[in-house]
Predicted model as a PDB file, atoms N, CA, C, CB and O in Angstrom, pLDDT in the B-factor column:
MODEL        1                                                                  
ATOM      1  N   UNK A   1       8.262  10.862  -3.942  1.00 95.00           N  
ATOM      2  CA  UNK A   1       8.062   9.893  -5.000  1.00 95.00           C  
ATOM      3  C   UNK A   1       6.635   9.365  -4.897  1.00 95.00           C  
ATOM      4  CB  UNK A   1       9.103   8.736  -4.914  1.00 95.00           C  
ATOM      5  O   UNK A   1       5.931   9.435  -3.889  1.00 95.00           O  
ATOM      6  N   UNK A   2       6.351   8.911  -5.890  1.00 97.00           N  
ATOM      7  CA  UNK A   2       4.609   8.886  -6.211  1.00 97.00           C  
ATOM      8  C   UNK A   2       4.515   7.443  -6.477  1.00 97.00           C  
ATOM      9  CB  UNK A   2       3.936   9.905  -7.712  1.00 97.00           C  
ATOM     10  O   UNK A   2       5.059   7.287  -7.570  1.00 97.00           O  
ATOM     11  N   UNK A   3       4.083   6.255  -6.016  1.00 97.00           N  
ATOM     12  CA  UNK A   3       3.915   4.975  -6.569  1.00 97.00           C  
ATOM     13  C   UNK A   3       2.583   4.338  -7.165  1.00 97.00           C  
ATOM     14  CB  UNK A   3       4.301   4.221  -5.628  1.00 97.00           C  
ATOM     15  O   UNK A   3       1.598   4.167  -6.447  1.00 97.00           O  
ATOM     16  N   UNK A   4       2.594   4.114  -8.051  1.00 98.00           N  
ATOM     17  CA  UNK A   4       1.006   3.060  -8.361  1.00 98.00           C  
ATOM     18  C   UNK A   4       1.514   1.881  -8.208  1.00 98.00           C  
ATOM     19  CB  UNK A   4       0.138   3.049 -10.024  1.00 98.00           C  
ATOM     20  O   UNK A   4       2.429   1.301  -8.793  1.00 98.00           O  
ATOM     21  N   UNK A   5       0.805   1.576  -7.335  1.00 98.00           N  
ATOM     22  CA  UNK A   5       0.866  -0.349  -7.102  1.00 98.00           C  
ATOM     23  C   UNK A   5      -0.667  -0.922  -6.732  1.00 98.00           C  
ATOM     24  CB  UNK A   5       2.067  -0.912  -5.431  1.00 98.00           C  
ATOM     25  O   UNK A   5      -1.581  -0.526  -6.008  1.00 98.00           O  
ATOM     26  N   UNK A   6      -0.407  -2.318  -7.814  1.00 98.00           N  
ATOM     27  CA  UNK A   6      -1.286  -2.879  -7.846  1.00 98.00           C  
ATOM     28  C   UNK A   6      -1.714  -4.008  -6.911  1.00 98.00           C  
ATOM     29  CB  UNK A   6      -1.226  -3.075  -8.808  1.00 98.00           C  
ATOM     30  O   UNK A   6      -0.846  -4.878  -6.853  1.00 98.00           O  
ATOM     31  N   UNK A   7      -2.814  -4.261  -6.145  1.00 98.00           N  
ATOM     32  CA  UNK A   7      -2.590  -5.043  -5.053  1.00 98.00           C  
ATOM     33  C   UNK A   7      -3.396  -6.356  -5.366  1.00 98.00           C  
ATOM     34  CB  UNK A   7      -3.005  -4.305  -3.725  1.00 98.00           C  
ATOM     35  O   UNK A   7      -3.638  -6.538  -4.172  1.00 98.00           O  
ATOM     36  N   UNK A   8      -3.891  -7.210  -5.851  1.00 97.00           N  
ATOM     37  CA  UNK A   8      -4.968  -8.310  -6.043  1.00 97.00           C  
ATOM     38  C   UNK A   8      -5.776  -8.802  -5.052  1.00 97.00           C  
ATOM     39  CB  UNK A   8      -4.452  -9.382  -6.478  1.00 97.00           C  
ATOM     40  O   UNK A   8      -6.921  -9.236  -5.175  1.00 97.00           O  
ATOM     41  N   UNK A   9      -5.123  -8.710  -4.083  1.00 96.00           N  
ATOM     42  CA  UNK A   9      -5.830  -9.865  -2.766  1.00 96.00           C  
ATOM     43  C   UNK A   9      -6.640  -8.124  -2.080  1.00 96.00           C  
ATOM     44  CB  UNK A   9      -3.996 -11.122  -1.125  1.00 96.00           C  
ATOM     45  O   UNK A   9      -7.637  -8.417  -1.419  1.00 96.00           O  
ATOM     46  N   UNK A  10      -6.498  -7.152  -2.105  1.00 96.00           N  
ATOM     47  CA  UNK A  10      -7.238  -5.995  -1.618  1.00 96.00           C  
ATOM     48  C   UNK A  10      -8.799  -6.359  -2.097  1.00 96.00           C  
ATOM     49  CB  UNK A  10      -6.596  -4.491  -2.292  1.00 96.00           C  
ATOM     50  O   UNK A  10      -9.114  -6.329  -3.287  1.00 96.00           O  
ATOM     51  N   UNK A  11      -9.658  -6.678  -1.125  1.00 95.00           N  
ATOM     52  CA  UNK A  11     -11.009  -6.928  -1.672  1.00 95.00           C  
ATOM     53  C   UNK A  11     -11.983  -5.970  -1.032  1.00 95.00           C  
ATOM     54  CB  UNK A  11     -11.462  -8.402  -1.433  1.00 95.00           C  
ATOM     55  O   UNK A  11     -13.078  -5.841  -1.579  1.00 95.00           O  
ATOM     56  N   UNK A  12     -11.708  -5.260   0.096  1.00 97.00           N  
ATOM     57  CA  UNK A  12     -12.643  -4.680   0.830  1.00 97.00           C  
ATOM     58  C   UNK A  12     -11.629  -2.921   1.366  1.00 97.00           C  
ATOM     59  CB  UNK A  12     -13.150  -6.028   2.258  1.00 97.00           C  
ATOM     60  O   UNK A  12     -10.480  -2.498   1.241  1.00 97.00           O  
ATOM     61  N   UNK A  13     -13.202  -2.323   2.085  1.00 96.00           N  
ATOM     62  CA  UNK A  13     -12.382  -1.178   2.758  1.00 96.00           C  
ATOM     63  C   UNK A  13     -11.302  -1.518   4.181  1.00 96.00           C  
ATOM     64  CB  UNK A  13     -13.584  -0.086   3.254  1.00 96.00           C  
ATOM     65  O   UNK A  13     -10.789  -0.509   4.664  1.00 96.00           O  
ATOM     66  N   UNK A  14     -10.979  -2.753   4.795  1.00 97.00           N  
ATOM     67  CA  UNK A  14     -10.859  -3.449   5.743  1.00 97.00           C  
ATOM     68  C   UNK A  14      -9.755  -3.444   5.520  1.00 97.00           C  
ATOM     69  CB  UNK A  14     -11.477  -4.473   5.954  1.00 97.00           C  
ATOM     70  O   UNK A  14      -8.984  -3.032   6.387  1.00 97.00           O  
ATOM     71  N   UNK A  15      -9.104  -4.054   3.857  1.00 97.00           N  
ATOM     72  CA  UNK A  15      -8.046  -4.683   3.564  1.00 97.00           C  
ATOM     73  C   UNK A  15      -7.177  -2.985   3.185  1.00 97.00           C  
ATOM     74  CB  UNK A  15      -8.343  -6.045   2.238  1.00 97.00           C  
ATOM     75  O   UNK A  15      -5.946  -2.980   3.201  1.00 97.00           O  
ATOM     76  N   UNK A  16      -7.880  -1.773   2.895  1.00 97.00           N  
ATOM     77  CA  UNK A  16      -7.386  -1.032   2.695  1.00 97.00           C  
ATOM     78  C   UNK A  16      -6.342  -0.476   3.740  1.00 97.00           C  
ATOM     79  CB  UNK A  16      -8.185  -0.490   2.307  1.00 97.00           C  
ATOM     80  O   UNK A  16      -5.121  -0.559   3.870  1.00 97.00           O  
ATOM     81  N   UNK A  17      -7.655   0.291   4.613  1.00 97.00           N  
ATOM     82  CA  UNK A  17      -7.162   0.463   6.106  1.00 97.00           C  
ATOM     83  C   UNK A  17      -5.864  -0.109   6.612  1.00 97.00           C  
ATOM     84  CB  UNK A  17      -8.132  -0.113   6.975  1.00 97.00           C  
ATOM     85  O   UNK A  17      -4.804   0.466   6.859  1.00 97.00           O  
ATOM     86  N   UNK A  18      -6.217  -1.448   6.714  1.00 97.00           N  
ATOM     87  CA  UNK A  18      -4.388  -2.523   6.662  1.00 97.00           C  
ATOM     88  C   UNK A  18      -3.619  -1.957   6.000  1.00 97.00           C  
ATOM     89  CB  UNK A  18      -4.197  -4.122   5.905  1.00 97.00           C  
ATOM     90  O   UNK A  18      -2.769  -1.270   6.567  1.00 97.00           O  
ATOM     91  N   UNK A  19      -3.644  -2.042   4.614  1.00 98.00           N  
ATOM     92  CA  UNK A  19      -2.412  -1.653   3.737  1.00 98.00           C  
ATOM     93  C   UNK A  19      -2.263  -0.048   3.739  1.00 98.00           C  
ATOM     94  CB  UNK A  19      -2.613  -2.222   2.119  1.00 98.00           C  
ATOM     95  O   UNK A  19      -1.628   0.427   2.797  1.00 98.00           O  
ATOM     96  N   UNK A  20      -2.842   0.928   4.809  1.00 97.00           N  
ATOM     97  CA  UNK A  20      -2.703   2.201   4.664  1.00 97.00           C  
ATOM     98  C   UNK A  20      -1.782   2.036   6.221  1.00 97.00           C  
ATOM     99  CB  UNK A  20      -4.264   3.218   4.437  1.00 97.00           C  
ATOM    100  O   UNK A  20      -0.612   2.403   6.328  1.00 97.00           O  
ATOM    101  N   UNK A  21      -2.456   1.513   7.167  1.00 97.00           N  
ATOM    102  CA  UNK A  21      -1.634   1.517   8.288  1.00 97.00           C  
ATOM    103  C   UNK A  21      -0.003   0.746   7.988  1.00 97.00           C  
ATOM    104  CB  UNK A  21      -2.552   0.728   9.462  1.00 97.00           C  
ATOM    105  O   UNK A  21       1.052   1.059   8.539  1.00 97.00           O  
ATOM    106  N   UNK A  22      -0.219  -0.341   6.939  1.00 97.00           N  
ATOM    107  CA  UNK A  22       1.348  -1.073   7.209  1.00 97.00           C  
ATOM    108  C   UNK A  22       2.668  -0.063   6.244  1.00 97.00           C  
ATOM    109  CB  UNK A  22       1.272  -3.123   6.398  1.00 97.00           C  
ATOM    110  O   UNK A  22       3.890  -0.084   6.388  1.00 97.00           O  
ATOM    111  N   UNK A  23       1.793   0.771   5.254  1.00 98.00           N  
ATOM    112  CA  UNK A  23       2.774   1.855   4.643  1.00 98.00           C  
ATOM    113  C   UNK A  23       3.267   2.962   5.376  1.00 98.00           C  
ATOM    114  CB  UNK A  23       2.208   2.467   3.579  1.00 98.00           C  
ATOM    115  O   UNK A  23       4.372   3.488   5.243  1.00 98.00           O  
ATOM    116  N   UNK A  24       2.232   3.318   6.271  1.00 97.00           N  
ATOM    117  CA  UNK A  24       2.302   4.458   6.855  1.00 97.00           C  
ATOM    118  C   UNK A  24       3.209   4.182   8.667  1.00 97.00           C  
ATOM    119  CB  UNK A  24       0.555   5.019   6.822  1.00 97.00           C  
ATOM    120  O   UNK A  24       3.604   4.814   9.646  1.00 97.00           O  
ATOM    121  N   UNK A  25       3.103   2.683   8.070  1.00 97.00           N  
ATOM    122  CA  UNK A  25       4.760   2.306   9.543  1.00 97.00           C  
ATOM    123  C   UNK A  25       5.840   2.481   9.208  1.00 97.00           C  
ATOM    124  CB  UNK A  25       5.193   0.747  10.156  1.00 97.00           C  
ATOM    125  O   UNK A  25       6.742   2.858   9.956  1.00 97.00           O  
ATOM    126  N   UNK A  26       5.963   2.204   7.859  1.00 97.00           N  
ATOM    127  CA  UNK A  26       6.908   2.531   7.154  1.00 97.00           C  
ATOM    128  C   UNK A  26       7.514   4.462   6.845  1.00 97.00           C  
ATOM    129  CB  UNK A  26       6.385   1.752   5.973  1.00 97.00           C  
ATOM    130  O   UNK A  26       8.616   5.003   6.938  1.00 97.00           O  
ATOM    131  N   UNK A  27       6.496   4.830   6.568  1.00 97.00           N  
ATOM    132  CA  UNK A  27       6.943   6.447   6.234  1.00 97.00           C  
ATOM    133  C   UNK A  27       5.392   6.928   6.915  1.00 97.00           C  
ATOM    134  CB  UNK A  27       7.300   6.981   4.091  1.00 97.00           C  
ATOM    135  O   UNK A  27       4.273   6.710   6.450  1.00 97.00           O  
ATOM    136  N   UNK A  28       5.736   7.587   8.061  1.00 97.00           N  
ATOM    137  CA  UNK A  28       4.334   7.783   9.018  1.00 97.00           C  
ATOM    138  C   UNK A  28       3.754   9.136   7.922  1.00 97.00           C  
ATOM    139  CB  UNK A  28       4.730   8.380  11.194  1.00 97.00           C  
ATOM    140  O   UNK A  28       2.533   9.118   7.772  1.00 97.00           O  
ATOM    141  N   UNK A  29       4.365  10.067   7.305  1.00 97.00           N  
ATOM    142  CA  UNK A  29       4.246  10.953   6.718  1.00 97.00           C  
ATOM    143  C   UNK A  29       3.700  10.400   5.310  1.00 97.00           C  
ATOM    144  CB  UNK A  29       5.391  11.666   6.826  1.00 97.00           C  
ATOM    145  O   UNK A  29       3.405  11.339   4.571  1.00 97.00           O  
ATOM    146  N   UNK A  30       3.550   9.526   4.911  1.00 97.00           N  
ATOM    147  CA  UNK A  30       3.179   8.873   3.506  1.00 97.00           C  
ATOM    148  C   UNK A  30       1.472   9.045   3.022  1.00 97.00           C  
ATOM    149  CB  UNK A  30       3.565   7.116   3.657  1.00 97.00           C  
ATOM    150  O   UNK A  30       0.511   8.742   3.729  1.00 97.00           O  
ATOM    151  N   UNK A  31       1.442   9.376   2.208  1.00 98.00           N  
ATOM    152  CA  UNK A  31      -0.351   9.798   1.597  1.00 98.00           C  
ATOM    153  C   UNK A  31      -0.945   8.494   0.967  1.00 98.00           C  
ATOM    154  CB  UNK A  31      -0.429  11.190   0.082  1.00 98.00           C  
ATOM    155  O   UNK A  31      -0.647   8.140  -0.174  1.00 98.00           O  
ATOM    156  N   UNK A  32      -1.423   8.107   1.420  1.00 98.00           N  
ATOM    157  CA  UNK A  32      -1.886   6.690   1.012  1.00 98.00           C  
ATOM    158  C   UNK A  32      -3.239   6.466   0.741  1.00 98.00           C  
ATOM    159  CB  UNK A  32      -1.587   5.758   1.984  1.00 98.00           C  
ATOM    160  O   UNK A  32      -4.030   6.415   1.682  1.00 98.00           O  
ATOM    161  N   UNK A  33      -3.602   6.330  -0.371  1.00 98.00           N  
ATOM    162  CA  UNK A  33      -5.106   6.318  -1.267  1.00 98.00           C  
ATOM    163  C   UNK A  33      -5.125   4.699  -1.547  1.00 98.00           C  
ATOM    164  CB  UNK A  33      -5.106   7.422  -3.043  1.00 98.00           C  
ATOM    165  O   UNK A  33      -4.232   4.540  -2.379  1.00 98.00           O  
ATOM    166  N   UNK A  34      -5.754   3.331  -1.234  1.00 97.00           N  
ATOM    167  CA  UNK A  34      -5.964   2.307  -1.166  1.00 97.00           C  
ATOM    168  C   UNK A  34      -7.481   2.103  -2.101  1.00 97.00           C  
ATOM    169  CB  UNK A  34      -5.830   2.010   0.258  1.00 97.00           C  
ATOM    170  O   UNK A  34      -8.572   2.323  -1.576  1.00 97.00           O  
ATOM    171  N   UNK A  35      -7.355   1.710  -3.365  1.00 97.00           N  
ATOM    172  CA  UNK A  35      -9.496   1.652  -3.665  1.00 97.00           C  
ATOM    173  C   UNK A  35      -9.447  -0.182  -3.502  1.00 97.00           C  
ATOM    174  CB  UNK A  35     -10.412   2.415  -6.213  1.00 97.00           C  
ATOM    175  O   UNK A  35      -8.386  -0.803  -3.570  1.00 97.00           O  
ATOM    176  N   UNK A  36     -10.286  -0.593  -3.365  1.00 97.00           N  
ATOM    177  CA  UNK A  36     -10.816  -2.392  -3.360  1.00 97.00           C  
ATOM    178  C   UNK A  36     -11.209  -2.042  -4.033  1.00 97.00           C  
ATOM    179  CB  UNK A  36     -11.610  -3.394  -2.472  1.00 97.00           C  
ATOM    180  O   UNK A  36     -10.183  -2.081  -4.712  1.00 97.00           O  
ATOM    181  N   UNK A  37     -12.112  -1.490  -4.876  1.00 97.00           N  
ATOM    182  CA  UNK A  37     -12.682  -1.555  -6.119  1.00 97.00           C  
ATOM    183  C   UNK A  37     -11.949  -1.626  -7.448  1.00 97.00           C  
ATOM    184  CB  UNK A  37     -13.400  -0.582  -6.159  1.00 97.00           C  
ATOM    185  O   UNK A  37     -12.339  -2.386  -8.335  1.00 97.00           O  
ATOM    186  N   UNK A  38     -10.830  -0.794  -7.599  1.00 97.00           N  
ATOM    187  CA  UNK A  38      -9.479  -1.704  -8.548  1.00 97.00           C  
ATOM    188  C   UNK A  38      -8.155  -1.818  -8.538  1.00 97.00           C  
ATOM    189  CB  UNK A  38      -9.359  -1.420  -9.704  1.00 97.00           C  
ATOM    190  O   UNK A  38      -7.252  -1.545  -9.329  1.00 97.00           O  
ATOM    191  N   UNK A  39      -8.249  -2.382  -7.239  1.00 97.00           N  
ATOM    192  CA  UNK A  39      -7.019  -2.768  -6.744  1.00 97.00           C  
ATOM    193  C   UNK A  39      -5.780  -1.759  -6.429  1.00 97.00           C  
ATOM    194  CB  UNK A  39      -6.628  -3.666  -7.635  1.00 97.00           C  
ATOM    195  O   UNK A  39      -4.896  -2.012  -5.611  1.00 97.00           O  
ATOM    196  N   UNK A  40      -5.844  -0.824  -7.045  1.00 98.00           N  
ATOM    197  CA  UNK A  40      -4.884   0.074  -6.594  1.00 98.00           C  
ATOM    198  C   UNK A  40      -4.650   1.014  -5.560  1.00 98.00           C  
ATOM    199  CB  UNK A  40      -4.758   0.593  -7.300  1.00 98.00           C  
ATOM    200  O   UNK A  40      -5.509   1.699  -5.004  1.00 98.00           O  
ATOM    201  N   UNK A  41      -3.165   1.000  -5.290  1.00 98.00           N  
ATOM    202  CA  UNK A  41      -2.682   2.269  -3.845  1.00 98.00           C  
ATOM    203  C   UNK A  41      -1.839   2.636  -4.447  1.00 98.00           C  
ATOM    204  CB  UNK A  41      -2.109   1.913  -2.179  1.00 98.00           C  
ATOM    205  O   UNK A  41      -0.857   2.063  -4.921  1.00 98.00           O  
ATOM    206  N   UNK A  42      -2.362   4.197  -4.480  1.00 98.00           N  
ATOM    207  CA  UNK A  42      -1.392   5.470  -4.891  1.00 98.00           C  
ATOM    208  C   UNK A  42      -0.841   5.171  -3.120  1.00 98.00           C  
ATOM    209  CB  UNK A  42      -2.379   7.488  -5.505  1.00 98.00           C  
ATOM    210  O   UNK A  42      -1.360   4.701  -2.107  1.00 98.00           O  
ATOM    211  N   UNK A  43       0.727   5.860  -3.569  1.00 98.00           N  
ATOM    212  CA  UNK A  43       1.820   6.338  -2.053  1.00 98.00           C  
ATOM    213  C   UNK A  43       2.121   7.550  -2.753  1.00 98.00           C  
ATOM    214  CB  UNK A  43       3.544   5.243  -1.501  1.00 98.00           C  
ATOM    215  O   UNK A  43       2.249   7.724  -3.965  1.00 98.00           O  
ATOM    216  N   UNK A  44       2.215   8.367  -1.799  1.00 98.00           N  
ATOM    217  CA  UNK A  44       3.231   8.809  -2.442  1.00 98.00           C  
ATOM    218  C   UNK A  44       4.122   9.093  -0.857  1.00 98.00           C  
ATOM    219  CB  UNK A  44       2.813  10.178  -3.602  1.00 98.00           C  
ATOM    220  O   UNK A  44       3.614   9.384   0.226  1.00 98.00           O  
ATOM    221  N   UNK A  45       5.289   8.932  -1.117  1.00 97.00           N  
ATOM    222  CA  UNK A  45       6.454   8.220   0.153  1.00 97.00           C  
ATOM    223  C   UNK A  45       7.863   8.805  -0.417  1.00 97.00           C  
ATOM    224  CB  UNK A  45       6.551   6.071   0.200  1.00 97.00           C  
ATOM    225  O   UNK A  45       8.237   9.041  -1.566  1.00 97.00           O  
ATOM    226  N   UNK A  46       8.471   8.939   0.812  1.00 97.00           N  
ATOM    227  CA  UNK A  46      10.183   9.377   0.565  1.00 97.00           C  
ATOM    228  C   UNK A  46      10.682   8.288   1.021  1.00 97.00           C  
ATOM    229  CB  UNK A  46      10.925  10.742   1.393  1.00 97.00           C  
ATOM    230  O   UNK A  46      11.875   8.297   1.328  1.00 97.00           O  
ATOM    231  N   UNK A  47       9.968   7.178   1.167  1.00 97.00           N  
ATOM    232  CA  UNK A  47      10.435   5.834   1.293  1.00 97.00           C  
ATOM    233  C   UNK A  47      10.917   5.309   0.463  1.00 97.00           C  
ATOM    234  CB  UNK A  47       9.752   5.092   1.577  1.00 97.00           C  
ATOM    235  O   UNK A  47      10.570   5.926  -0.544  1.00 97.00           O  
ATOM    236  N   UNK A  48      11.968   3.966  -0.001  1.00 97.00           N  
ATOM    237  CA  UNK A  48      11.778   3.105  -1.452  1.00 97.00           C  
ATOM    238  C   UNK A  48      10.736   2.582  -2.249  1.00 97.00           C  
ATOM    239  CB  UNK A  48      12.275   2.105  -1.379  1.00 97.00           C  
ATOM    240  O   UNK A  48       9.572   2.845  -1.949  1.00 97.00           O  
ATOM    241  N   UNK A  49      10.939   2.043  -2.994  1.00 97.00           N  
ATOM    242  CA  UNK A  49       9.683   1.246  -3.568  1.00 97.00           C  
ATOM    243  C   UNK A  49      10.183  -0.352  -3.191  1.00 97.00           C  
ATOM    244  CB  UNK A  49       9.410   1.548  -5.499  1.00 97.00           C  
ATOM    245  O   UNK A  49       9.186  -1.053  -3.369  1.00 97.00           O  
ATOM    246  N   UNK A  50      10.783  -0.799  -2.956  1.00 97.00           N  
ATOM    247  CA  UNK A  50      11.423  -1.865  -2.218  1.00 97.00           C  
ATOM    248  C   UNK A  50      10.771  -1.886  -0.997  1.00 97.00           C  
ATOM    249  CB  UNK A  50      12.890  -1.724  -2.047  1.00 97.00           C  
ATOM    250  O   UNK A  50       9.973  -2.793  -0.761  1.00 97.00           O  
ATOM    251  N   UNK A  51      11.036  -0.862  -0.044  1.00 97.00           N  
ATOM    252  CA  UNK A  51      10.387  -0.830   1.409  1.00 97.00           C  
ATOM    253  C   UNK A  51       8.751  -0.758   1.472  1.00 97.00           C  
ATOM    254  CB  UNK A  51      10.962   0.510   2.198  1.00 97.00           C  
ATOM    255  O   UNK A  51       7.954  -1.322   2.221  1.00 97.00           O  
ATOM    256  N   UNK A  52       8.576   0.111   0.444  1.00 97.00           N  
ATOM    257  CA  UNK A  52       6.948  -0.257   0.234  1.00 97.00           C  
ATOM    258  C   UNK A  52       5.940  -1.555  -0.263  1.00 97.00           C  
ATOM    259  CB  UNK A  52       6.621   0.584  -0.632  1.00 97.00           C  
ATOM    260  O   UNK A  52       4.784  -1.929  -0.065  1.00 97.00           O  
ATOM    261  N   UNK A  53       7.118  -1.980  -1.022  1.00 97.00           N  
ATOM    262  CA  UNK A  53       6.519  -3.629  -1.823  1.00 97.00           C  
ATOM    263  C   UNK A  53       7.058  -4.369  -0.328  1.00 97.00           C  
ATOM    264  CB  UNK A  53       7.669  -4.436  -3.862  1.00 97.00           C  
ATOM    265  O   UNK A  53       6.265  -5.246   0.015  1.00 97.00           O  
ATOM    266  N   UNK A  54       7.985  -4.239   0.428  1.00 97.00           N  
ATOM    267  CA  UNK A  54       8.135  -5.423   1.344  1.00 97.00           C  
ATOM    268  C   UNK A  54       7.036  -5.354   2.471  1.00 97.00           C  
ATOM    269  CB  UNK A  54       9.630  -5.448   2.008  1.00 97.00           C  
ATOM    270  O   UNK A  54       6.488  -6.279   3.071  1.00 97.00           O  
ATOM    271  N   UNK A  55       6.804  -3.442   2.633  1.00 97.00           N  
ATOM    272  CA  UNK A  55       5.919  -3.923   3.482  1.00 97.00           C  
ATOM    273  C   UNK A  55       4.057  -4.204   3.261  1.00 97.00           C  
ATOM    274  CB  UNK A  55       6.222  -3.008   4.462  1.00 97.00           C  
ATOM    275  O   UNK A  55       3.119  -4.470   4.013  1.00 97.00           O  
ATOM    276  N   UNK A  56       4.215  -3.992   1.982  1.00 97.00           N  
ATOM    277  CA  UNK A  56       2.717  -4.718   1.718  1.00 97.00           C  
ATOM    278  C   UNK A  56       2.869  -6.054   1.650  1.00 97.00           C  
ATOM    279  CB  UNK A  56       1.960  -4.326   0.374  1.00 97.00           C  
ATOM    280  O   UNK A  56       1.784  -6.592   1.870  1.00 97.00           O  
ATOM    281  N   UNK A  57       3.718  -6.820   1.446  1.00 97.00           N  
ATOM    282  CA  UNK A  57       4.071  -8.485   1.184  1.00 97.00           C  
ATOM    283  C   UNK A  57       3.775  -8.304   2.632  1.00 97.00           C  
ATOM    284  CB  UNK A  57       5.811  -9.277   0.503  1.00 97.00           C  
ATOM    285  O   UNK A  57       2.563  -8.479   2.763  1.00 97.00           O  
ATOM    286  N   UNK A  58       4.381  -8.008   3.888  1.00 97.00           N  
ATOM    287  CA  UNK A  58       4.630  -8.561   4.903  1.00 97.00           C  
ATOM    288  C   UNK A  58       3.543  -8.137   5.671  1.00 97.00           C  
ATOM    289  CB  UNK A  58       5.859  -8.351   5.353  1.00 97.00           C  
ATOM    290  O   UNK A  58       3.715  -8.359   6.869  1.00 97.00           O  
ATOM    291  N   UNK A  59       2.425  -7.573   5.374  1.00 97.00           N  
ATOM    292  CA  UNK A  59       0.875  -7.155   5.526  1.00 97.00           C  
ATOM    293  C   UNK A  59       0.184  -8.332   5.256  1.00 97.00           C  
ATOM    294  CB  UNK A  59       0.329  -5.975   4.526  1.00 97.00           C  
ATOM    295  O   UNK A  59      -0.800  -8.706   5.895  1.00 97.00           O  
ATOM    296  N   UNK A  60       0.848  -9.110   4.014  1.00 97.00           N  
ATOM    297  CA  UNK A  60       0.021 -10.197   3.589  1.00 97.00           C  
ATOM    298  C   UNK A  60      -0.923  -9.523   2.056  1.00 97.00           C  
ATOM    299  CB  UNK A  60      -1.077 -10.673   5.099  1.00 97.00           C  
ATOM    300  O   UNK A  60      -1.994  -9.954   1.629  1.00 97.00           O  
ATOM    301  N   UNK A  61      -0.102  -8.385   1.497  1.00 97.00           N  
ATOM    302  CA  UNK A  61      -1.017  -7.919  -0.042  1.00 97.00           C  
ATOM    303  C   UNK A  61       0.240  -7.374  -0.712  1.00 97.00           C  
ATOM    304  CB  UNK A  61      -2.523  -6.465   0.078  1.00 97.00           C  
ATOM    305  O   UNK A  61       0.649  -6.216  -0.796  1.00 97.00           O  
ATOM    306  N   UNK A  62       0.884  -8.847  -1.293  1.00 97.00           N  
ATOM    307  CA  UNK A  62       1.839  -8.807  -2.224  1.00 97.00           C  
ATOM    308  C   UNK A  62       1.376  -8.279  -2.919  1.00 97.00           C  
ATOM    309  CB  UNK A  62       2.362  -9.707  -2.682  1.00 97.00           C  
ATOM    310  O   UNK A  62       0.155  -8.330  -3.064  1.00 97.00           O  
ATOM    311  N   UNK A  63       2.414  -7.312  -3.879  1.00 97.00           N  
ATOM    312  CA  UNK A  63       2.228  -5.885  -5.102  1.00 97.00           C  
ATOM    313  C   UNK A  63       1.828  -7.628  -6.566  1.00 97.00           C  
ATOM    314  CB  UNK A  63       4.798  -4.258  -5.526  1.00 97.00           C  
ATOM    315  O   UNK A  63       2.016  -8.831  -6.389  1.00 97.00           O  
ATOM    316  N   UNK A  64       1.468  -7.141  -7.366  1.00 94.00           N  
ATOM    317  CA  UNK A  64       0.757  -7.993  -8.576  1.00 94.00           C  
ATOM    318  C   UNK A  64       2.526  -7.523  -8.982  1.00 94.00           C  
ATOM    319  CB  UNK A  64      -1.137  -7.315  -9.727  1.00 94.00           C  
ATOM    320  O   UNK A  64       3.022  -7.856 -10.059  1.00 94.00           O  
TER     321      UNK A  64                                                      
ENDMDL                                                                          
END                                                                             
């Protein structure tokens, strides 16, 4: 499954990195493309989209 999610508080390559490591705790196998430049992270994950929105909230980069 393929997700676009939008992140707001993602401002830098710093904040990416984070939100690539806290998805990829989640589904270590997960492809994770993060830009700060407009806000978006492609997943694509055999995870939920539930488990992916909780664990960017719980990263601290609630989905918009």
């Amino acid at each position: 499954m393929t997700l676009q999610l939008t992140v707001p508080s993602m401002s830098c390559s710093v904040c990416a990195s984070k939100i690539t490591q806290a998805l990829q705790a989640v589904d270590a196998n997960a492809s994770v493309q993060a830009d700060p430049t407009t806000k978006l992270v492609n997943v694509e994950t055999q995870a939920s989209e539930t488990a992916i929105k909780e664990a960017l909230a719980a990263a601290g980069y609630p989905v918009a």
